[in-house]
Steps between C-alpha positions, in 0.01 A plus 500: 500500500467866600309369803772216572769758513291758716436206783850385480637923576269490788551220609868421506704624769746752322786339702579625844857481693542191714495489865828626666638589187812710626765391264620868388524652881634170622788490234566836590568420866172694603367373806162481380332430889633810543226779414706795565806389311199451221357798541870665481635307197155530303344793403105455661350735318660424166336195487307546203688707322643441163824235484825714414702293252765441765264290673360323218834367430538377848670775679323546778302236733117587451303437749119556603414684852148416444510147430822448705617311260778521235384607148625255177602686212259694305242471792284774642216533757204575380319764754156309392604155529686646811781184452811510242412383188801286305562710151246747561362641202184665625176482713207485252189575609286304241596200628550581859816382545897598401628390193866330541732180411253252494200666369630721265464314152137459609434826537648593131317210349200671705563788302567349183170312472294801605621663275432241220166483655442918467599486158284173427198694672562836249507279205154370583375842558647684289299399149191602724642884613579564169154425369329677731680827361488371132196308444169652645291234393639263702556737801312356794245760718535330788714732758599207682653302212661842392644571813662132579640527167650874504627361910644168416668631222659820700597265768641225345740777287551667822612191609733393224669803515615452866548210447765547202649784737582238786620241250742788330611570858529170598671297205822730490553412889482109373696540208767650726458308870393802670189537771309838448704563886814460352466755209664785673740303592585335141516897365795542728712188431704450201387176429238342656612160704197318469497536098583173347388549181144493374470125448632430848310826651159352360611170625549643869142569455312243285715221519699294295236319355346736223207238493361672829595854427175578403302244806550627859664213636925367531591144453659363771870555396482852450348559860779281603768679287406850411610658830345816375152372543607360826556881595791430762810534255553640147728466220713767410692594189820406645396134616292409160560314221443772202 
């Protein structure tokens, strides 16, 4: 399963912002074949910086120089990828690619089941380290045995313990429909506009089917339905059912 989830994070495109996709200059009477008006109207070098909460809540057309392209809500361009990236929530190295709409729940299941596999390895080894220091008799001589032991065991704690960090980091951003991008700008808003509630928040991301929360794969209405995993639109507070 761990393995499953890994190949489906690399794998998956994260979701990336459709050809000519000019919606929020367009609708702001931008004439968007015009590079200087562009240039004048959006801020070039502010391009990556964090979203203000004015223009998460739609207040200002957002709009990518580099991809010359418009930019969906909660969007970003990744400076790896070099290309926007639809709900952006980081580029992770470990799987060479950026984590966003659609690859998201893999990449927490990902985490999930390496962790479950860390702690599964330190249960196996941990009877043995704590022989070795109690029970002499039984101590193996050999320095290789001792040192795989005493270096499996250090790694695979090592490992559970980041691990557990990036799920303690990550689960509170689920639980409340945030991206780890969008975090400064949740601490300045009031109420967030993406929170819908846990259930609905953990729906956004898993789906509605709670059979498949824990496989990394969507049946075929929620890719149809959820537009969240879509990564194009979102629902708000004010336009869901609570």
């Amino acid at each position: 399963m761990m393995l499953w989830c890994y190949l489906m994070v690399v794998f998956t495109d994260p979701g990336s912002v459709p050809q000519n996709w000019r919606r929020a200059a367009e609708e702001d009477g931008m004439d968007v074949n015009n590079s200087t008006a562009i240039s004048n109207y959006f801020a070039t070098d502010n391009v990556n910086r964090p979203l203000s909460v004015s223009e998460e809540q739609g207040h200002t057309p957002r709009y990518c120089s580099r991809c010359q392209n418009g930019k969906p809500p909660r969007c970003h361009h990744c400076s790896v990828c070099d290309r926007c990236v639809l709900k952006m929530d980081h580029h992770c190295v470990w799987v060479v690619n950026c984590v966003g709409a659609r690859n998201y729940k893999y990449f927490l299941l990902f985490l999930v089941y390496t962790f479950s596999e860390t702690l599964l390895d330190i249960s196996v080894l941990l009877p043995s380290f704590i022989t070795y220091f109690q029970d002499e008799s039984r101590r193996s001589n050999s320095a290789s045995d001792i040192a795989i032991l005493f270096i499996a065991f250090v790694l695979n704690l090592v490992f559970a313990l980041s691990l557990l960090c990036f799920l303690g980091i990550n689960m509170p951003l689920v639980l409340s429909n945030t991206t780890s991008i969008e975090v400064y700008a949740r601490k300045n808003s009031r109420s967030w506009k993406y929170d819908l509630g846990r259930r609905k928040n953990l729906e956004q991301v898993f789906g509605t089917k709670k059979l498949l929360w824990f496989l990394p794969m969507y049946c075929t209405e929620d890719l149809h339905n959820i537009t969240a995993i879509q990564g194009i639109e979102f629902l708000t507070r004010s336009d869901a059912v609570l």
